[in-house]
The first five atom37 places (N, CA, C, CB, O) and aatype in JSON, in Angstrom:
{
  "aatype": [20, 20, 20, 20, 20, 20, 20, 20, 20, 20, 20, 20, 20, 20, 20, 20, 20, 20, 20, 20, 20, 20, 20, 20, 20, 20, 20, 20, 20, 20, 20, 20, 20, 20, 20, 20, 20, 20, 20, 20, 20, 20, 20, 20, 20, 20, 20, 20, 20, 20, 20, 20, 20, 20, 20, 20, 20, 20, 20, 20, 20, 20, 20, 20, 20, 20, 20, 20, 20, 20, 20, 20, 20, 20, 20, 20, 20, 20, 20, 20, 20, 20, 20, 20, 20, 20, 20, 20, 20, 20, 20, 20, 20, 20, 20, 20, 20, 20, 20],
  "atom_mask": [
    [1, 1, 1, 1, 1],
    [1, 1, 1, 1, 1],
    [1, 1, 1, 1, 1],
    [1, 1, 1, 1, 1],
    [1, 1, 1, 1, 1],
    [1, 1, 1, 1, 1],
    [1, 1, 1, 1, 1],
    [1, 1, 1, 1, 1],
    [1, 1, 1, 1, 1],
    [1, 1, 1, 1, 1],
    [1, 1, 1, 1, 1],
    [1, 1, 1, 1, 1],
    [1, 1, 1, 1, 1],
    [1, 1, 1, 1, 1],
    [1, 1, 1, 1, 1],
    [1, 1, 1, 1, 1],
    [1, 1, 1, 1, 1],
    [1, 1, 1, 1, 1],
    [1, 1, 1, 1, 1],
    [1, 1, 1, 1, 1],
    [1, 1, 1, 1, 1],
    [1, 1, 1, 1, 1],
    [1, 1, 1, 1, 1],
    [1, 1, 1, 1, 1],
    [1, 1, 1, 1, 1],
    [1, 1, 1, 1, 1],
    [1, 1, 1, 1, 1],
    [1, 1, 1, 1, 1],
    [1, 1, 1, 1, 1],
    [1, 1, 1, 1, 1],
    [1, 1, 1, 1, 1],
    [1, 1, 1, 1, 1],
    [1, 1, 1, 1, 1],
    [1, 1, 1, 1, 1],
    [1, 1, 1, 1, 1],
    [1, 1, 1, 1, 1],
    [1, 1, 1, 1, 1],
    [1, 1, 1, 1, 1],
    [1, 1, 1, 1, 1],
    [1, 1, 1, 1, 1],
    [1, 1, 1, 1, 1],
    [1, 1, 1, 1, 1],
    [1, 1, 1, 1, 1],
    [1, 1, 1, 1, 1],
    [1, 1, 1, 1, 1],
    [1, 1, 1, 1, 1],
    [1, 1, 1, 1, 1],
    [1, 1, 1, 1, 1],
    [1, 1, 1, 1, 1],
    [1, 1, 1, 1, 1],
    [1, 1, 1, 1, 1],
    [1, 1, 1, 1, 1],
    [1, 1, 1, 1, 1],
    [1, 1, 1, 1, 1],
    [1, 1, 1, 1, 1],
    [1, 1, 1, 1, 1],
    [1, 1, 1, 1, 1],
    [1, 1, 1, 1, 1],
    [1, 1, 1, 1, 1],
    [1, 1, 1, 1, 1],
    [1, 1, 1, 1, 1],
    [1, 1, 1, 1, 1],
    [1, 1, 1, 1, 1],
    [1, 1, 1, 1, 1],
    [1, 1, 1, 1, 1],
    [1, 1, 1, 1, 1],
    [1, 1, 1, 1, 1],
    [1, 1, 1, 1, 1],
    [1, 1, 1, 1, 1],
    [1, 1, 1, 1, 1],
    [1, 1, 1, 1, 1],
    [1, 1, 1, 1, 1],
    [1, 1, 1, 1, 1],
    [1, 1, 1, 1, 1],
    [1, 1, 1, 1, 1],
    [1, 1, 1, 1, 1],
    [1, 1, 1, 1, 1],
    [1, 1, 1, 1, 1],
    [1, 1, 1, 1, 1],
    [1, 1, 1, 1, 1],
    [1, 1, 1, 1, 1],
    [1, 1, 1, 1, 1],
    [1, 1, 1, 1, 1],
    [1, 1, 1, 1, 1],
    [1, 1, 1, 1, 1],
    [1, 1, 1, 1, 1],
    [1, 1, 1, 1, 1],
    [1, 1, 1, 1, 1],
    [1, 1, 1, 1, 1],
    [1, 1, 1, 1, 1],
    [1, 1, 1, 1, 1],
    [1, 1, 1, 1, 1],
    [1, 1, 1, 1, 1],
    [1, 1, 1, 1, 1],
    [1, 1, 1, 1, 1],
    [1, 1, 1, 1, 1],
    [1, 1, 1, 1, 1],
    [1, 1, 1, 1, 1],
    [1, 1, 1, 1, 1]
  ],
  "atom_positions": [
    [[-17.48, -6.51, 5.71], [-18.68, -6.12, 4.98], [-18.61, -6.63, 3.55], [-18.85, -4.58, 5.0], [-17.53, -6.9, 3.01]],
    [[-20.06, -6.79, 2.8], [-19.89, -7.42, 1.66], [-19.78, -6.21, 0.65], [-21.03, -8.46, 1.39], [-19.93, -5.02, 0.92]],
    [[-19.47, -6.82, -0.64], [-19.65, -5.56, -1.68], [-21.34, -4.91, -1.58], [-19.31, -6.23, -3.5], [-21.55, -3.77, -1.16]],
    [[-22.03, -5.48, -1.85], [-23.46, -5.7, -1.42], [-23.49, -4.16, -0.49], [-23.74, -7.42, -0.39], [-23.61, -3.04, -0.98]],
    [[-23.37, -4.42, 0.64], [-23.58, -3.53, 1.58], [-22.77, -2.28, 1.41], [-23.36, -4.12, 2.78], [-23.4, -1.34, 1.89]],
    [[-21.7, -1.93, 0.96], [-20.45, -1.29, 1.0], [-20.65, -0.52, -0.98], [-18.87, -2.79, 1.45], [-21.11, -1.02, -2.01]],
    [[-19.89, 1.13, -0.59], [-19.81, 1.67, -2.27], [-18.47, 2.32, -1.92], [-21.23, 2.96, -3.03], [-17.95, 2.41, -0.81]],
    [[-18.05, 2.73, -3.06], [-17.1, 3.78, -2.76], [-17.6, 5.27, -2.78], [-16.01, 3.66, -3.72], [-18.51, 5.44, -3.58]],
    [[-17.3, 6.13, -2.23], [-17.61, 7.82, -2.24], [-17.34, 8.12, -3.38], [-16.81, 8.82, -1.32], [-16.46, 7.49, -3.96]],
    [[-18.02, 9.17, -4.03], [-17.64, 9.43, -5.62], [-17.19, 10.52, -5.57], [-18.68, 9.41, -6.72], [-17.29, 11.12, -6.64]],
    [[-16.48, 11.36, -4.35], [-15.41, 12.08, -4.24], [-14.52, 11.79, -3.63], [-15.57, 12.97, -3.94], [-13.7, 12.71, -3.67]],
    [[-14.16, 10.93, -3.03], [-13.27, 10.38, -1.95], [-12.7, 9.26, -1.85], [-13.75, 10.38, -1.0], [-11.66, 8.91, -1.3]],
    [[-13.56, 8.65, -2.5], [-12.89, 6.91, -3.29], [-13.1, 6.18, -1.94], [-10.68, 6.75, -3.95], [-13.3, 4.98, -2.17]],
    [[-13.14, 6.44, -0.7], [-13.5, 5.54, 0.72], [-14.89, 4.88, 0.53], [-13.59, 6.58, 2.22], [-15.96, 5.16, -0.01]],
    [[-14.39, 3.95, 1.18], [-15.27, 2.83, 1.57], [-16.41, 3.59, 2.12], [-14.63, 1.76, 2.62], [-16.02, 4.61, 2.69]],
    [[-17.9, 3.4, 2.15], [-18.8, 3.51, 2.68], [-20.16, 3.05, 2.99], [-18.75, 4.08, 2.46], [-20.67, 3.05, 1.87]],
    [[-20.84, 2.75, 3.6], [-22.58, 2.07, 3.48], [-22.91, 2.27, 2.34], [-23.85, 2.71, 4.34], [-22.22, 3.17, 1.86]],
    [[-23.87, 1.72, 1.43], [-24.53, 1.49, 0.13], [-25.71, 2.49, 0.51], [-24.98, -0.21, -0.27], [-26.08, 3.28, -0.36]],
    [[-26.34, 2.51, 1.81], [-27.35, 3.56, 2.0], [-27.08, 4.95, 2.56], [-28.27, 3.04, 2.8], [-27.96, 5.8, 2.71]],
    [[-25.75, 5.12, 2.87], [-25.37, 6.55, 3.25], [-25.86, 7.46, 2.53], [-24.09, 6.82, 3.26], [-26.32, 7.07, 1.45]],
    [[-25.95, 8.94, 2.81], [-26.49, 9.62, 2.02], [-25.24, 10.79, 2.34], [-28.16, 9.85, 2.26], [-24.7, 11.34, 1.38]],
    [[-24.92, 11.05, 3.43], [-23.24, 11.57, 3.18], [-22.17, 10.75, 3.7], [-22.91, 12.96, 3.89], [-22.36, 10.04, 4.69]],
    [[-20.91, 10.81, 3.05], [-19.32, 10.78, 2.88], [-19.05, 10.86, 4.68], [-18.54, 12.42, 1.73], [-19.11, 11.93, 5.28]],
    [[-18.8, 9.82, 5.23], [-17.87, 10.16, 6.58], [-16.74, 10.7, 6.54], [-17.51, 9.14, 7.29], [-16.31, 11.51, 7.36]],
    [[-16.16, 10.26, 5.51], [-14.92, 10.77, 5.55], [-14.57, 11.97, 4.78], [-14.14, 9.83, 5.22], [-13.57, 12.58, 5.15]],
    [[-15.14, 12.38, 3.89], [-14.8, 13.74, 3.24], [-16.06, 14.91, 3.56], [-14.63, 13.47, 1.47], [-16.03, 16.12, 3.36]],
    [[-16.95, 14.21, 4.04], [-18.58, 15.23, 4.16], [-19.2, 15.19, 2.92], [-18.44, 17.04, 4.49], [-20.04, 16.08, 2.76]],
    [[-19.01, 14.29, 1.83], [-19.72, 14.72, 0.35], [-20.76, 14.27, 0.67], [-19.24, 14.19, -1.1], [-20.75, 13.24, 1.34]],
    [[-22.63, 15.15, 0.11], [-23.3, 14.38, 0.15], [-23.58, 13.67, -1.23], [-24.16, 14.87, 0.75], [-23.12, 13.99, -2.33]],
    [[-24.43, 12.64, -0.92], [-24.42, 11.62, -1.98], [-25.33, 11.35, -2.18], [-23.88, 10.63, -1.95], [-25.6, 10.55, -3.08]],
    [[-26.39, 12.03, -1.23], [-27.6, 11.64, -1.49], [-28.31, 12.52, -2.87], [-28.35, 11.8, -0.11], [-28.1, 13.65, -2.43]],
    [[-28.72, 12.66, -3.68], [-29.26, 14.02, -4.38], [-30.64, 14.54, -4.1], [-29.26, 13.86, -5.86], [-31.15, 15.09, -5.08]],
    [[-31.47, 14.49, -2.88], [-32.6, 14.84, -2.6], [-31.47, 15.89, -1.84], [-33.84, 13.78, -1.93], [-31.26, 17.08, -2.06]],
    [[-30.77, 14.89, -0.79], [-30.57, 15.76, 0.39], [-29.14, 17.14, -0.55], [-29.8, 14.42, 2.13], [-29.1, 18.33, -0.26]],
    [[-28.38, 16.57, -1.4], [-27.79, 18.29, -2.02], [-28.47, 18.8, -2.54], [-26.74, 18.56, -2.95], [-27.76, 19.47, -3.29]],
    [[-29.7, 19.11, -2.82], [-30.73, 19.77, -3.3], [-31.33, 21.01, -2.11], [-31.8, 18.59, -3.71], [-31.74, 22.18, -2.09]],
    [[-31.03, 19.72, -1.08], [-32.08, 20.53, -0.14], [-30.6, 21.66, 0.81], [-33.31, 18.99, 1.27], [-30.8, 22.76, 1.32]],
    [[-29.36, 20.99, 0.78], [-27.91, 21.49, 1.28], [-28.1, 22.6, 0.29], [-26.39, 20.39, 1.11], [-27.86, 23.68, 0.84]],
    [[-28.44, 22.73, -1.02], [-28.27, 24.05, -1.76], [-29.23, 25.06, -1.46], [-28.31, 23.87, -3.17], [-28.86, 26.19, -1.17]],
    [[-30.34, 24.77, -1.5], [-31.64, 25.62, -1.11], [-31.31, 26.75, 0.43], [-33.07, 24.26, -0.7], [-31.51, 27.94, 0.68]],
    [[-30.56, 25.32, 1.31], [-30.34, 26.41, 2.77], [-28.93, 27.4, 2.49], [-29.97, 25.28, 4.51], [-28.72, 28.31, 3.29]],
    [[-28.02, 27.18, 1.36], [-26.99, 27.69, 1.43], [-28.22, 28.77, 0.51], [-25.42, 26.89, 0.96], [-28.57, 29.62, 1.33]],
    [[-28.72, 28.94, -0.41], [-28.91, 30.07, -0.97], [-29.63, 30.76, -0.41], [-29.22, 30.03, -1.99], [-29.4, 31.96, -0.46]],
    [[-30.86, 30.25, 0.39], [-31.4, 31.05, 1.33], [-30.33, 32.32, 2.75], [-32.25, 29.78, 2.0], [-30.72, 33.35, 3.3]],
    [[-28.96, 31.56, 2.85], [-28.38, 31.91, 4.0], [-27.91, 33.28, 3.2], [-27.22, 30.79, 4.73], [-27.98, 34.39, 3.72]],
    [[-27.39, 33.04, 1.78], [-26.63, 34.17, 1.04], [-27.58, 35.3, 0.46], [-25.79, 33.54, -0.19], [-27.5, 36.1, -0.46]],
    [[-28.28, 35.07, 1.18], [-29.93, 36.3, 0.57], [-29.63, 37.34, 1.25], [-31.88, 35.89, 1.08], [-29.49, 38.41, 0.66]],
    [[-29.47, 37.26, 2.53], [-29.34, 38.78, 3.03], [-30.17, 38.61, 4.31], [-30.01, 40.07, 1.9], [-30.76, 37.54, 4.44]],
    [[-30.32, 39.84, 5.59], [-30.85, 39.13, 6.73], [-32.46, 39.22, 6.25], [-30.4, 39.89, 8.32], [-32.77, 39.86, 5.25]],
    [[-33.27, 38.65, 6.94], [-34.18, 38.73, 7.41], [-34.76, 39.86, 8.64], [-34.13, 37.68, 7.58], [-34.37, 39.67, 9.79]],
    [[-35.58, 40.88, 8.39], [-36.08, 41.29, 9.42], [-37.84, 41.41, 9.94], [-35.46, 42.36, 9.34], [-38.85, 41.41, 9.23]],
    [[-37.72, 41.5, 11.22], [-39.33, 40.82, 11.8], [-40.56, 42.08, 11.61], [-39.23, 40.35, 13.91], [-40.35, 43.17, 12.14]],
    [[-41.37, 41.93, 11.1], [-42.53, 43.01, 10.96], [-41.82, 44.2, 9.8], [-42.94, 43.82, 12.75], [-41.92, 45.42, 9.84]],
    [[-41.02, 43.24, 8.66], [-40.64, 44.82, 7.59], [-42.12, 45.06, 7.17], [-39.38, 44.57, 5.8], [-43.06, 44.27, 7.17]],
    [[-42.07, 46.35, 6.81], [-43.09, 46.83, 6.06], [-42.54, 46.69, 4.47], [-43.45, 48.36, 6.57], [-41.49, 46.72, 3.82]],
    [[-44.27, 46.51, 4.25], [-44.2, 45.84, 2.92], [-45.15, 46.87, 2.07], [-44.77, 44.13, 2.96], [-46.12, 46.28, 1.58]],
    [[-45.11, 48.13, 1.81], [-45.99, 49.0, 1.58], [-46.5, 49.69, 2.63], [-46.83, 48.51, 0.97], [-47.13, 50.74, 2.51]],
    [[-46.27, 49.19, 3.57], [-47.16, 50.06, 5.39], [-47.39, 51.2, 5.13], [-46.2, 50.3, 7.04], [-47.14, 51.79, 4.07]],
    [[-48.1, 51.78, 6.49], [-47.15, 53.19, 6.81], [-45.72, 53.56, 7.36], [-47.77, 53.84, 7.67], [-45.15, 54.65, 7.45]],
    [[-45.44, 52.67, 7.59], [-43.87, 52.9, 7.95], [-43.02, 52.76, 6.76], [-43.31, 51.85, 9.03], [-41.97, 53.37, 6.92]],
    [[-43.09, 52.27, 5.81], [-42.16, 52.5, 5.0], [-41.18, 52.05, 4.94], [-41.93, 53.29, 4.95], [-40.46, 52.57, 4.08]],
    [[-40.74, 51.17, 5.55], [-39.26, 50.36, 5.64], [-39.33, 49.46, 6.8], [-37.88, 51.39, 5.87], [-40.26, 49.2, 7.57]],
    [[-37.71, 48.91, 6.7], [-37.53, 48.13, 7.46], [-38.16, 48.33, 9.2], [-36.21, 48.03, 7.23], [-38.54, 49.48, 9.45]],
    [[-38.25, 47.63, 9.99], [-38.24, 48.08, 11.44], [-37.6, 46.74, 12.49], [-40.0, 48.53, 11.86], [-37.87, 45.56, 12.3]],
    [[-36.91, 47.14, 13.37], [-36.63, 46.31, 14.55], [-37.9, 45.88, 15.41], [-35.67, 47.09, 15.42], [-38.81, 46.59, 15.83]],
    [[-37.72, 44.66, 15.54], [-39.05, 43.87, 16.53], [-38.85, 44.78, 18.04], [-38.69, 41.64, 16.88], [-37.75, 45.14, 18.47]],
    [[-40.18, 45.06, 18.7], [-40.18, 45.97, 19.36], [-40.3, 44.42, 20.7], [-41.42, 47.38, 18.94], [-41.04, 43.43, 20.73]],
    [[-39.18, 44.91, 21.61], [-39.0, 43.63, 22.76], [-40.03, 43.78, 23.48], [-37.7, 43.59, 23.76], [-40.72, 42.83, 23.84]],
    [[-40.25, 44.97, 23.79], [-41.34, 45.32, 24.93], [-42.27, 44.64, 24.76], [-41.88, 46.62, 25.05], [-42.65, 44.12, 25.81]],
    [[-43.19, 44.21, 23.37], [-44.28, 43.69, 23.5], [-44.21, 42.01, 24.63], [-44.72, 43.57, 21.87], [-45.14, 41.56, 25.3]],
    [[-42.85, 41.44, 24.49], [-42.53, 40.8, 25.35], [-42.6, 40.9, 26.91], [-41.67, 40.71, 25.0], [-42.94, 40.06, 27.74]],
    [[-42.27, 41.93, 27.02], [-41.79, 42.23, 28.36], [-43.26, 42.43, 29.12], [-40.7, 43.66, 28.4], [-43.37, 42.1, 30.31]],
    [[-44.24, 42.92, 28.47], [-45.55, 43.22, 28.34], [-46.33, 41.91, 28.82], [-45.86, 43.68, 26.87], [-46.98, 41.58, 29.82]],
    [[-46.01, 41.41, 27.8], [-46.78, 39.81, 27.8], [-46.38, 38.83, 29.35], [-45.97, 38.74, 26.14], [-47.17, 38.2, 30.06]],
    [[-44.66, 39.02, 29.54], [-44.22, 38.44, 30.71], [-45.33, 38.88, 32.11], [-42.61, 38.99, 30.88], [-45.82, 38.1, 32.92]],
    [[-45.5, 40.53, 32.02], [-46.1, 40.58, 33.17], [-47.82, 40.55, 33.07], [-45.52, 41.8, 33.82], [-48.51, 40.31, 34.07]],
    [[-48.38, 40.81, 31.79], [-49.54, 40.45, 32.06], [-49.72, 38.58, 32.5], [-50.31, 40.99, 30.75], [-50.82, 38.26, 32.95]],
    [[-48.92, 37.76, 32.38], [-49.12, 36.6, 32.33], [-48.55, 36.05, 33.44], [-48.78, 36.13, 31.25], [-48.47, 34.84, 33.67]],
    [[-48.04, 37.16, 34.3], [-47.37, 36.58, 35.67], [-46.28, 36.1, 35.17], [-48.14, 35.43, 36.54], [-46.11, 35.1, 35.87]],
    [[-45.29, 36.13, 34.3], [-44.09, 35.58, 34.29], [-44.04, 34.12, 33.36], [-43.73, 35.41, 35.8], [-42.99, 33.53, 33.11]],
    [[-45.09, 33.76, 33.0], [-45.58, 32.48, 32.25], [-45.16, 32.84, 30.6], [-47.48, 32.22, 32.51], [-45.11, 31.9, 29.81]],
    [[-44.98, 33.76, 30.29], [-44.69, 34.31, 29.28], [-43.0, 34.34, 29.27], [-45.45, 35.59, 29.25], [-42.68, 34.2, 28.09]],
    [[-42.09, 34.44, 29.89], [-40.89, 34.58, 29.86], [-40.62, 33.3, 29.78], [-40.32, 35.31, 30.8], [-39.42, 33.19, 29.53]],
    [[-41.2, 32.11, 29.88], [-40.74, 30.84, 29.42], [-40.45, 30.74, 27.67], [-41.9, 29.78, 29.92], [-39.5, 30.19, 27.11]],
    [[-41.34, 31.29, 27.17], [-41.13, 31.37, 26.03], [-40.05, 32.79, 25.37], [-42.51, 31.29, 25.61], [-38.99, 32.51, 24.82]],
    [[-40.42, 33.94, 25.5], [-39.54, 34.68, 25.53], [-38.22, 34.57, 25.39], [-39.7, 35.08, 26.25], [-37.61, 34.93, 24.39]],
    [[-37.43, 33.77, 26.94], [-36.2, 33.45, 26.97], [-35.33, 32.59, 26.14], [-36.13, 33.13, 27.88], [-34.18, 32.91, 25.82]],
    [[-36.04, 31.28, 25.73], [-35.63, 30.61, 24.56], [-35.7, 31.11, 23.48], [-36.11, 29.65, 24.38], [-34.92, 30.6, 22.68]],
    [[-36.51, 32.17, 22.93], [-36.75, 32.19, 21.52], [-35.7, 33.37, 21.19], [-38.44, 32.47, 21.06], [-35.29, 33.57, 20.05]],
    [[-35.25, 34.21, 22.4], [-34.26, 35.59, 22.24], [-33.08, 34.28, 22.04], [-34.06, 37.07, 23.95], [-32.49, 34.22, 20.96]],
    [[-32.83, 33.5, 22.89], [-31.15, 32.67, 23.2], [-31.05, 31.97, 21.94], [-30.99, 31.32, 24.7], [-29.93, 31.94, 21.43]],
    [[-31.93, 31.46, 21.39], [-31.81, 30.25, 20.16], [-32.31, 30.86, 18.86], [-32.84, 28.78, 20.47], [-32.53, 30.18, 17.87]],
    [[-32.47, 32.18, 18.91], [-32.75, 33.19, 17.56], [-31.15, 32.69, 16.74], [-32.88, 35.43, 18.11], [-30.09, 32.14, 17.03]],
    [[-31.89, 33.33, 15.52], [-30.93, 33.16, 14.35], [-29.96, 34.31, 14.31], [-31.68, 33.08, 12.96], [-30.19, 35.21, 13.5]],
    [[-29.1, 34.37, 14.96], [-28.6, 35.79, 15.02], [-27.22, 36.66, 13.73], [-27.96, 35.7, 16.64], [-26.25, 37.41, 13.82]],
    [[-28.02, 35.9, 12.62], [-27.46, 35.99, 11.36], [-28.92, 36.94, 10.78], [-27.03, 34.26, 10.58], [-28.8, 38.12, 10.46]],
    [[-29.81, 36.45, 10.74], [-31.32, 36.98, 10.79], [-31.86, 38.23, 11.82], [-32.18, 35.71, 11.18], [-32.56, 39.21, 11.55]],
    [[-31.32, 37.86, 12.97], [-32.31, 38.62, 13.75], [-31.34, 39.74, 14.61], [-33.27, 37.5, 14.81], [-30.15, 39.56, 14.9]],
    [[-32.02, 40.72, 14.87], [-31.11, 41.97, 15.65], [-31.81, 41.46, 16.96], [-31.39, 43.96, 15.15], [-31.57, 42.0, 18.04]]
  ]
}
């Protein structure tokens, strides 16, 4: 590879693409859009959980757990067409976020 094409990591001193935007070899990113956007999801993660339908002044008054049933509901009014969705969205939930 030429110099041209090739930089060094500016934590790692390794060789790398001129257009990389992260470090193969150490993980640094290098891009500064993309550690901007690496900081935003780390501070979002250190916020605290997320929960679904809090009340925000309601009548309930606080937090509340997403009620499944409305699911279970939906599965059978829909003949079961509804548990397509259902099943993925319980398995691939954020379960840092979600109870």
């Amino acid at each position: 590879m030429s110099d041209a094409t090739t930089k060094k990591c500016p934590a790692c001193a390794e060789l790398i693409l001129a257009e990389a935007k992260k470090c193969k070899h150490c993980g640094e990113i290098i891009d500064p859009q993309m550690r901007d956007i690496e900081q935003l999801k780390a501070q979002i993660k250190q916020s605290g959980p997320v929960y679904m339908n809090a009340a925000n002044g309601g009548a309930g008054g606080g937090l509340r757990y997403f009620n499944h049933g409305i699911h279970i509901a939906m599965t059978l009014f829909t003949a079961g067409l509804w548990l397509i969705v259902y099943i993925p969205l319980y398995i691939f939930r954020d379960k840092n976020r979600y109870v």
